[in-house]
C-alpha positions in Angstrom: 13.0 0.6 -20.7 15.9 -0.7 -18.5 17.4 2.8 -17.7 13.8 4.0 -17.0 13.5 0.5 -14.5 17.2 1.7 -13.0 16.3 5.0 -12.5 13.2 3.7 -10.6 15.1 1.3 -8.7 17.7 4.1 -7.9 14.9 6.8 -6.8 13.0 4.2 -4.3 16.5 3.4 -2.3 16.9 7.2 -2.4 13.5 7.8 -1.1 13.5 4.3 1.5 16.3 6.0 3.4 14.3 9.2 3.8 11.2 8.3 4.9 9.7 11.4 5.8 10.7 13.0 2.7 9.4 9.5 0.8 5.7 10.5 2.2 5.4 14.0 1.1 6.6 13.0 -2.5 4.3 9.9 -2.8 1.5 12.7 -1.1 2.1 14.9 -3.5 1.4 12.4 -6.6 -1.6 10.5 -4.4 -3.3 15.1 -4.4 -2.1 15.5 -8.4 -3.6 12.2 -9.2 -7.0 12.8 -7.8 -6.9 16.7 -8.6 -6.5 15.6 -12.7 -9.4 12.9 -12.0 -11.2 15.5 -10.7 -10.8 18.5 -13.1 -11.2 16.4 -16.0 -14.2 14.7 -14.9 -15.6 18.6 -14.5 -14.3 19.4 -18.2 -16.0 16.8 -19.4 -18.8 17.5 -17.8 -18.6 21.1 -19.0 -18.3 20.2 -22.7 -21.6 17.5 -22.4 -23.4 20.2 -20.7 -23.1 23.4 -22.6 -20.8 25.1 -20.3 -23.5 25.4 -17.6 -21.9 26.5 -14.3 -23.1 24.0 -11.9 -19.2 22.8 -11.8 -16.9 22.2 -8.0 -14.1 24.0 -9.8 -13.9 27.0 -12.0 -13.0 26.0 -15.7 -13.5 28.4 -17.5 -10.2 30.5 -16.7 -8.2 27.0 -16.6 -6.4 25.4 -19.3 -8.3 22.1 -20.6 -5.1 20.3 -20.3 -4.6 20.8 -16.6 -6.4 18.2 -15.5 -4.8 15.6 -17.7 -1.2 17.1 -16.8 -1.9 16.5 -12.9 -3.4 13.0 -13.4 -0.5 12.1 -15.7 2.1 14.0 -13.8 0.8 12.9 -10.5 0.8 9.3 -12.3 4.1 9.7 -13.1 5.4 10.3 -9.7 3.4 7.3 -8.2 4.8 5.2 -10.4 8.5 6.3 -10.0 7.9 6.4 -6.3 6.8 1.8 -6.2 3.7 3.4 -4.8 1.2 3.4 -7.5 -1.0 0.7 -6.7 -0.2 0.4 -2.5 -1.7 3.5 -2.4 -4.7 2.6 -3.9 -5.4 -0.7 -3.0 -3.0 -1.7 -0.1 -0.3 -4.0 0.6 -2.5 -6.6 2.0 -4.9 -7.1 -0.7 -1.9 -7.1 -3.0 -0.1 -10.2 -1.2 -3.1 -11.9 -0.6 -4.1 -11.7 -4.4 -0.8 -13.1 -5.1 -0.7 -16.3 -2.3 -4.4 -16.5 -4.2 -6.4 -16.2 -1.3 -10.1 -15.7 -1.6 -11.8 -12.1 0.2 -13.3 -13.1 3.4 -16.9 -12.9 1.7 -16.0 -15.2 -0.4 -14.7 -18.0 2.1 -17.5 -20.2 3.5 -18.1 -20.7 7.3 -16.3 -24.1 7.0 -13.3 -22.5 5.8 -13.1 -19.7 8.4 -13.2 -22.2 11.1 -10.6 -24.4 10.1 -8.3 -21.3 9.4 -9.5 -20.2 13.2 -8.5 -24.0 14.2 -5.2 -23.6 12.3 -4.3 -20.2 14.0 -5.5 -21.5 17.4 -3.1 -24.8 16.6 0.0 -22.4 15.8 -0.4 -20.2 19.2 -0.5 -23.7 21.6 2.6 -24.5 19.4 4.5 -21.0 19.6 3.4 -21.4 23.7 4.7 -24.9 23.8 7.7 -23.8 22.3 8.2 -20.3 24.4 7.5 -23.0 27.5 10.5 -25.5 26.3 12.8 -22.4 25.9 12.1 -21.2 29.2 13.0 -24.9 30.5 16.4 -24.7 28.4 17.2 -21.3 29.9 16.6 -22.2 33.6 18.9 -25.4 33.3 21.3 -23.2 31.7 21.6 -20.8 34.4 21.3 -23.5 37.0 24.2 -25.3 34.9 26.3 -22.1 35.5 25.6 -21.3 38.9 26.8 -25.0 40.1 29.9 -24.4 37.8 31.0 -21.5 39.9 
């Protein structure tokens, strides 16, 4: 398990440093992943349905295990890749599960407006602060002007 955790470690700093080449490999396993949903979902349906041919793809020349091989194969590369579950349900749902934040439906009206209240707080402290620095920087240059 730890050479298989290296080698995953190794392959993202590989990828991170290409990024162009990082999107069609992660594209790639995002089209095999769906495409093994997809054609097993239709070989299942087959099977419960007496091979009636009311199917999106053609099975009946294909292989049963090639919708398995691209789910786990497209699976495979996701995983190897870091981007297994970002591509499925996002970065941002991912941190905010993990700071335990609640969805936005869940939050009730009183909490919305003291986080509005909190955000409106932090930008008249950030402008505050941006004013003070613009202070410091004009005494600065007025300091080194009257040095000269």
């Amino acid at each position: 398990m730890k050479h298989i955790k290296k080698l995953e470690e190794k392959l993202i700093i590989y990828l991170s440093h290409r990024p162009k080449f990082y999107a069609l490999i992660v594209g790639i396993g995002i089209v095999l992943f769906w495409r093994g949903v997809w054609h097993s979902t239709d070989f299942i349906h087959l099977i419960f349905n007496s091979f009636h041919s009311n199917l999106t793809t053609d099975l009946m020349y294909s292989p049963w295990w090639d919708g398995p091989l691209s789910f786990v194969v497209g699976a495979i590369i996701l995983s190897f890749t870091g981007a297994f579950t970002s591509s499925f349900i996002g970065n941002e749902l991912i941190l905010s599960g993990l700071r335990g934040e609640k969805r936005l439906n869940q939050k009730t009206e009183i909490e919305i407006e003291s986080e509005f209240e909190a955000i409106s707080a932090i930008k008249l402290s950030i402008k505050d602060m941006d004013n003070k620095i613009d202070q410091l920087e004009r005494k600065i240059r007025e300091k080194s002007s009257n040095s000269k």
